[in-house]
Structure formats: structure tokens, C-alpha cells
N, C-alpha and C positions, 0 to 999 in steps of 0.2 A: 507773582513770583514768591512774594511773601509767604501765601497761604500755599505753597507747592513746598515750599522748604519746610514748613510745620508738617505738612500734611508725609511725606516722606522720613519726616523723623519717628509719626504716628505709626509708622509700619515696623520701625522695629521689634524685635520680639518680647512679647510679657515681660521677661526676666532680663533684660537688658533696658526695660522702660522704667522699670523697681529699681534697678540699682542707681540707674539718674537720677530718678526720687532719692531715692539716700544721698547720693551725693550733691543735691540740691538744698538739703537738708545740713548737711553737713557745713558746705558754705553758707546759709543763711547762718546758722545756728553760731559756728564757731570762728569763719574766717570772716565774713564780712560783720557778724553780729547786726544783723542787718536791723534797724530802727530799734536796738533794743531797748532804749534808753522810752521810746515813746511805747513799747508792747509792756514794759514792765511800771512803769506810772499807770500806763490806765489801768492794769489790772489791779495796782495797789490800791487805784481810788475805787474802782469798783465792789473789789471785795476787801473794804477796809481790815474784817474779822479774821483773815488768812495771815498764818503766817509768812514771811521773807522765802522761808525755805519751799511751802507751798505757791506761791506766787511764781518762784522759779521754776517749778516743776512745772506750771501749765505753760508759759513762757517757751519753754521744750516742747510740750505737746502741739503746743499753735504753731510752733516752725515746721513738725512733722505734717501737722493738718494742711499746711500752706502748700509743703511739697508735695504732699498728694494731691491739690489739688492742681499744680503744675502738671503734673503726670496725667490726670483724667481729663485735663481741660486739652493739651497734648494729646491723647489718645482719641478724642471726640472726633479730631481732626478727619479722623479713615473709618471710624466704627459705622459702621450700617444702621437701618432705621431698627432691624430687630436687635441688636444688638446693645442700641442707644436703650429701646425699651427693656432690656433686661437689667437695664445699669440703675434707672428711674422707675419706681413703681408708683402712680396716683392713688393712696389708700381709699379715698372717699370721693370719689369721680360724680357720684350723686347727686352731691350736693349743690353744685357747679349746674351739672343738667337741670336738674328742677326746678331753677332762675332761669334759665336761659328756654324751658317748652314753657314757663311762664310770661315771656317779651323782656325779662328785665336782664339791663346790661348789668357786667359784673367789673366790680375796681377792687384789685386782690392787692394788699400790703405785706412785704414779706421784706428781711434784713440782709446783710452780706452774711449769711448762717448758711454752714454746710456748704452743697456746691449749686450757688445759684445759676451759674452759666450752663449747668443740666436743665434750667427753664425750655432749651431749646427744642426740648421732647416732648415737650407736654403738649400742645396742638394735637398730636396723632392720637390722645385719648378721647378728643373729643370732634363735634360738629360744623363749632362754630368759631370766629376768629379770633384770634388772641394776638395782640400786640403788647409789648414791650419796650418802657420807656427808656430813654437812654438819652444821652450827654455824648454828642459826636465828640471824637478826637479833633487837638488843631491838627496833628499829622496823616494827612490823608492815606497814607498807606495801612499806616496801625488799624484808621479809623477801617478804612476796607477790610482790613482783617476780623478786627470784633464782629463787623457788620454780618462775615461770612460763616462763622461760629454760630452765632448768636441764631441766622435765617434757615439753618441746615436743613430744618425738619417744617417748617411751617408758620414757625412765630414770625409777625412784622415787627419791623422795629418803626417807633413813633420818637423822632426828635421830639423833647421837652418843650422845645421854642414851639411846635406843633400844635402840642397836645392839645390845647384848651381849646382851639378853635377845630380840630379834629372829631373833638369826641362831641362836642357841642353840636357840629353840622353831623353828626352821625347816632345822635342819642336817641331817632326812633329805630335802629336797628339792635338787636341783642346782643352785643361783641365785651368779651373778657379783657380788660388792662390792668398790665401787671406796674405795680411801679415799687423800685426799691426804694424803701421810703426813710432811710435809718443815715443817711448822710446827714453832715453835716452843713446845715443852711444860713444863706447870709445873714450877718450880724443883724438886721434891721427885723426877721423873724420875729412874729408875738408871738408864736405858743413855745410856751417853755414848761415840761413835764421834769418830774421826778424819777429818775432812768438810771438805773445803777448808782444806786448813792452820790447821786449830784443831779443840780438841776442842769436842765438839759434843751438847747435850744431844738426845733422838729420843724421840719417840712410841714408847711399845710396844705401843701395843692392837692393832695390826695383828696384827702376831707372837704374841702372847696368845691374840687370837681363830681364829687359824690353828691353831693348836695345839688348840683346846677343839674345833673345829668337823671338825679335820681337813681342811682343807682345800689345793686346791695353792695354793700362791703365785706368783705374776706381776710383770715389775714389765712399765711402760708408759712408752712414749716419745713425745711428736709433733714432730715434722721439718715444717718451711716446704719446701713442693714447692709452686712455681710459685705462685700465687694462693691455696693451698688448704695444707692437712698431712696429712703420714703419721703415722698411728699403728701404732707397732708392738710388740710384746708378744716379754717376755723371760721363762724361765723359773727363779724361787729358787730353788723347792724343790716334790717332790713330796707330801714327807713333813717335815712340820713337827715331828713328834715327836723324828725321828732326829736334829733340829740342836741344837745346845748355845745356851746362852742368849745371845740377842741378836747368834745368829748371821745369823736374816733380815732384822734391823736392819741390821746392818752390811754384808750384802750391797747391801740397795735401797740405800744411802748412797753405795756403791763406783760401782754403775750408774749413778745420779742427779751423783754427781761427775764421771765422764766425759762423759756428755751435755752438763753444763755447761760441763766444759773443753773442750769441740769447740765450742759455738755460746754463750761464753759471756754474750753479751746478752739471752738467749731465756729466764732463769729472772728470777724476783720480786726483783732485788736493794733495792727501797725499802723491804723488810720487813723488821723489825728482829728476824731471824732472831738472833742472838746477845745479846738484850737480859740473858738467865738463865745466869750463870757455875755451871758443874756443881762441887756441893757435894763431890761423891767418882765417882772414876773406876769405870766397871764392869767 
């Protein structure tokens, strides 16, 4: 009933789905001020060299970026498979197959940048399967809802609590996983990188399960083109073994820092991304 109530509001007309946007926009922005106290610290820490007044400007931008992505994550609800592909374009689709008519599995690292929940199209560009990590809800309805977004087009979704024993009993098969790797991880975490001017606790399961699986590693970007986003694919490492510890950490971090620094409104700043101060440097 949940996903029939989204999914009926996704039928509204373009210009009635725009102006929700703004007025979503509006409320985050002015009536609720929603987290601003946490979107405007991390951006002061990140970009120390900005001024107050520039700080506030993107501040603005990220509530605008946010309520768009309300609206397109909204709109997904009803759009069609051709439709969905006109919204996502895969710029280098190649680079993906040529691992995969090789045998090797693929573990692609990408941020809350852009609109990641457009992952759910990318399967129909290719062959072979693609699964996506994820962190069920405790609320079973909600968690049904993501669930049904997320599966539209073809992607599986891979509980975390899963994965390791998933990809392990499946690593003579060639299959793509995607994991958003930019959250923030328990205090007890040892790799701790240099990530927007601070140091920065990281996820290592990625890099862990690269290594056990063999796998190549990827990282992922999407770019705002016109109405719609590029997605495009970079390559860490072919060989996880040959890298020294928390060197493909530290790489997707360097990647994922630049992308920020060119469109810096385009990533999750209301997350309380630096909540866990790292106990010891790695």
C-alpha cells in the first residue's frame, strides 16, 4: 500500500512534480531548516578556504539538490524501463564487460553523489548480475519500500550481514557489487584516510572482500547532464592483492574527494558523516 501511494503520486503531471520540488525545497530550506547546523559545519570543515557567505550558498544548493532528488526518486516510482534509460546514461559500459568476458567478478565503490538510487537501471546495460549492498530498515514497511525501488529494473539487493559469505560461496561466478562505501563506520574501524580536510574513519569491507574474492575494483561517479545523469566508471585496481593495506580505501576516497570538490552540493552533506573521532591513525 505503501509503494501504491508513492507510486500514484509519480503520476502526477511534470509540472505539478516541479513545483513539489520547490516546495520541498522551500520547507527544508527555510521552515524546517532541516539539519542545518550539521550541512553547514561539515561544509565549513571541509572547505576551510571558503568563505561564510560561499559556504551558505552551496548550503542552498544541497537543499535544491536534495529536493530534486525527492522528485526523481518520486518519479522512478511509475517511469518505464525506457524511460528510466533515458534518465541514466552508462558513459563507459566497456570497461565493466571486458572484466566480466574475462571471468572476473567486479566490486565497484561509489558515494551518496548525485542520485545514487538511479543504481537501479544500470543492470539493463549489461549481461550479467549486479547486486547492491544495503542495510535493511528496522521498519518493515519502509524497509519493503527501498527494497521495491531499489529491484525495479534488475538489480538484487545483498543484505551486508550477507555479503561476505554470499560473494565468497559465489566468487567462481563473474557478478558486479556495488557497495556504497562513504558512510560512516564503527568507531573500532582502522583505516582512517585524509578525506576533506580531516581525517576520516572508512569502511574496509570493500577492500577486504576484494582481496578474498579477487576481484577488480571500480570506483563510480554520476554527473547531472541535462534532465537526466552520467554514470561513469573508474578503474582502482586490477589486482587487490598486489596493494598494500588500505591502499583501495584511500584511493576511492581521493576519487570521491574530487568529484565533491568539482560539484560540491551533489554529495549527502546532512549526514553526520564525522559523528566517530578515529581512536588511532592507520
Amino acid at each position: 500500500m505503501l509503494y501504491r501511494f508513492f507510486y500514484l503520486f509519480s503520476l502526477l503531471p511534470p509540472m505539478l512534480l516541479r513545483l513539489l520540488s520547490l516546495l520541498v525545497y522551500w520547507v527544508l530550506s527555510t521552515v524546517m531548516r532541516y539539519r542545518y547546523s550539521v550541512i553547514f559545519q561539515n561544509l565549513s570543515r571541509s572547505f576551510p578556504e571558503k568563505p561564510s557567505v560561499e559556504i551558505r550558498k552551496i548550503v542552498r544548493q544541497y537543499y535544491r539538490h536534495f529536493s530534486n532528488l525527492f522528485r526523481e526518486i518520486l518519479e522512478s516510482a511509475s517511469l518505464s524501463e525506457n524511460e528510466m534509460l533515458h534518465r541514466v546514461r552508462v558513459i563507459n559500459p566497456e570497461l565493466l564487460n571486458r572484466y566480466q568476458q574475462r571471468g572476473r567478478s567486479l566490486i565497484i565503490m561509489l558515494g551518496h553523489q548525485g542520485n545514487w538510487e538511479y543504481l537501479n537501471i544500470v543492470p539493463k546495460y549489461f549481461s550479467f548480475d549486479m547486486y547492491a549492498l544495503y542495510k535493511p530498515l528496522s521498519n518493515v514497511y519502509f524497509d519493503d519500500l527501498i527494497k521495491r525501488f531499489r529491484s525495479r529494473f534488475g538489480m538484487k539487493l545483498l543484505p551486508m550481514t550477507q555479503a561476505a559469505r554470499f560473494m565468497l560461496t559465489h566468487r567462481d561466478r563473474p557478478q558486479a557489487y556495488f557497495f556504497i562505501a562513504d558512510q560512516s563506520p564503527a568507531p573500532g574501524s582502522r583505516c582512517c584516510i585524509d578525506f576533506l580536510n580531516q581525517r576520516t574513519l572508512m569502511f574496509e569491507g570493500a577492500e577486504k572482500l576484494a582481496g578474498s574474492i579477487g576481484a577488480v575494483v571500480l570506483y563510480a561517479e554520476f554527473r547531472r547532464s541535462g534532465e537526466g545523469w552520467d554514470l561513469a566508471f573508474r578503474l582502482i585496481t586490477e589486482d587487490p592483492s598486489a596493494t598494500s593495506p588500505f591502499e583501495i580505501t584511500r584511493t576511492f576516497g581521493k576519487y570521491l574527494e574530487t568529484s565533491i570538490q568539482e560539484r560540491p552540493s551533489d554529495w549527502l552533506w546532512s549526514h553526520r558523516r564525522w559523528k566517530h573521532t578515529p581512536a588511532e591513525v592507520a
